[in-house]
C-alpha positions in Angstrom: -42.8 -36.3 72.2 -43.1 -36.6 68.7 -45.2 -33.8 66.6 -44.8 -34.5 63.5 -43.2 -35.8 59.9 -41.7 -33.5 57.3 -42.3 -34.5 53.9 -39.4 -33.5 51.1 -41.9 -30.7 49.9 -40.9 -28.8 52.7 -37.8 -29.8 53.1 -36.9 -28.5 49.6 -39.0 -25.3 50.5 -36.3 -24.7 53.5 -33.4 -25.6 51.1 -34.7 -22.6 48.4 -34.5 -20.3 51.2 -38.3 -20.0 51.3 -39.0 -17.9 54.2 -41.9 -19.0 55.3 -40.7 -22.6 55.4 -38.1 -21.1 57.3 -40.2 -19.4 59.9 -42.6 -22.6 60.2 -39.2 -24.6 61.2 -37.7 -22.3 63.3 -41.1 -22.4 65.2 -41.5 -25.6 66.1 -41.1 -26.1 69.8 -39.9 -29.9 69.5 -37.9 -31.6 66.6 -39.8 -33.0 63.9 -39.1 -36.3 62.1 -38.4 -37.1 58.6 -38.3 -41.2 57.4 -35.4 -42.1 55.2 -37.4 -41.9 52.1 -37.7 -38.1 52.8 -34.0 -38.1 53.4 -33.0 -40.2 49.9 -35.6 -38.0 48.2 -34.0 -34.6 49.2 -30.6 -35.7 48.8 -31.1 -37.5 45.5 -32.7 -33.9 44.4 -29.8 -32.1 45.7 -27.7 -30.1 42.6 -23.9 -31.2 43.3 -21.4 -31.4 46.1 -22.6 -28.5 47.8 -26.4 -28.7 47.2 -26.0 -32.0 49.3 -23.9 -30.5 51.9 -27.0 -27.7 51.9 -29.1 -30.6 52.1 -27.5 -32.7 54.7 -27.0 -29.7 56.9 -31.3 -28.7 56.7 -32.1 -32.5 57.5 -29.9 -32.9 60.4 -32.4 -30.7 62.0 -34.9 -33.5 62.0 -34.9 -36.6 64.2 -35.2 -40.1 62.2 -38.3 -42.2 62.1 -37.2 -46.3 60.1 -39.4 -47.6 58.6 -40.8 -50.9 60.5 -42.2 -54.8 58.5 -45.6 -52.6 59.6 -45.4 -49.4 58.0 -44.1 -51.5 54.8 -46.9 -53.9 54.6 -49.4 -51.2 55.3 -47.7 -49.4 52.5 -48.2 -52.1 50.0 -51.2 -52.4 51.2 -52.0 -48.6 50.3 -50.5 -48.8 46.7 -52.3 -51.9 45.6 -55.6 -50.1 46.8 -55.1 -47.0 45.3 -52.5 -46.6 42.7 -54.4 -47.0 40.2 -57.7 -45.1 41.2 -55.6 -42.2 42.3 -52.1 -42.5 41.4 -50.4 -42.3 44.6 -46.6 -43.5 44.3 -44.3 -45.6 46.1 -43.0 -42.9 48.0 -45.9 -41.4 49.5 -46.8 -44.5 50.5 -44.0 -45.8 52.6 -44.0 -41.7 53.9 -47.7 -41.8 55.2 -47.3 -45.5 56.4 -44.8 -44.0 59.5 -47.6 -41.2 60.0 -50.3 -43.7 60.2 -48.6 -46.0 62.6 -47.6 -43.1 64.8 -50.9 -41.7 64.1 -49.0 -38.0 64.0 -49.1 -35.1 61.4 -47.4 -35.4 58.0 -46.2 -31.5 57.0 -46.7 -31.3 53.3 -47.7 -29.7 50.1 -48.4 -32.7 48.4 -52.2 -32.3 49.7 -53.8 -34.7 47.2 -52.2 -37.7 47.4 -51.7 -38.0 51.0 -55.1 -37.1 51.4 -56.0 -40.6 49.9 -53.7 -42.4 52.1 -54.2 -40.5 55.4 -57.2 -39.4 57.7 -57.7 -35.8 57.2 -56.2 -34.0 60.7 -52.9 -36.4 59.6 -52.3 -34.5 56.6 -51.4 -30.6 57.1 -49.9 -27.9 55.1 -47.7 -26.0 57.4 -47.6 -22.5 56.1 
């Protein structure tokens, strides 16, 4: 049973030792999920040799969601509609697209521009 996906806000919360990302994690009664945009995000972030082996250790708590010919197409779909108006990036879009095929939470801190791609109960700040 899938609850949820992580976006890299919280992700990089948990790797700057934020404790109440840490508590929110901890918490969860089932693994969460993270797409591999998340993952390059987060590890493309990551400061040096150990930062990624930081990194690599915090997202190996998460089960992996791939992207399917779906979520992309929604996700162009999404970016030609509102980049523009709103600005939403590539990223976000091809994040949300897994959350709206899956029709589960996305965990993040990146409340505006998920918000335009995403119903509101699919969008949730965590802590």
């Amino acid at each position: 049973m899938t609850i949820g996906v992580v976006d890299s806000t919280v992700i990089i919360h948990v790797f700057r030792k934020n404790s109440a990302a840490r508590a929110w994690m901890n918490g969860q009664p089932v693994r969460l999920l993270v797409t591999p945009i998340t993952w390059l995000e987060v590890m493309y972030g990551a400061p040096g040799k150990a930062g990624q082996v930081t990194c690599k250790a915090i997202l190996s708590q998460f089960d992996m969601e791939y992207l399917t010919r779906t979520d992309m197409d929604w996700a162009m779909q999404q970016l030609e509609r509102y980049r523009l108006s709103h600005g939403v990036g590539i990223h976000d879009c091809l994040v949300a697209s897994v959350c709206h095929r899956l029709q589960v939470p996305l965990y993040t801190h990146n409340v505006k521009d998920m918000r335009v791609l995403l119903d509101e109960p699919l969008v949730r700040i965590p802590y």
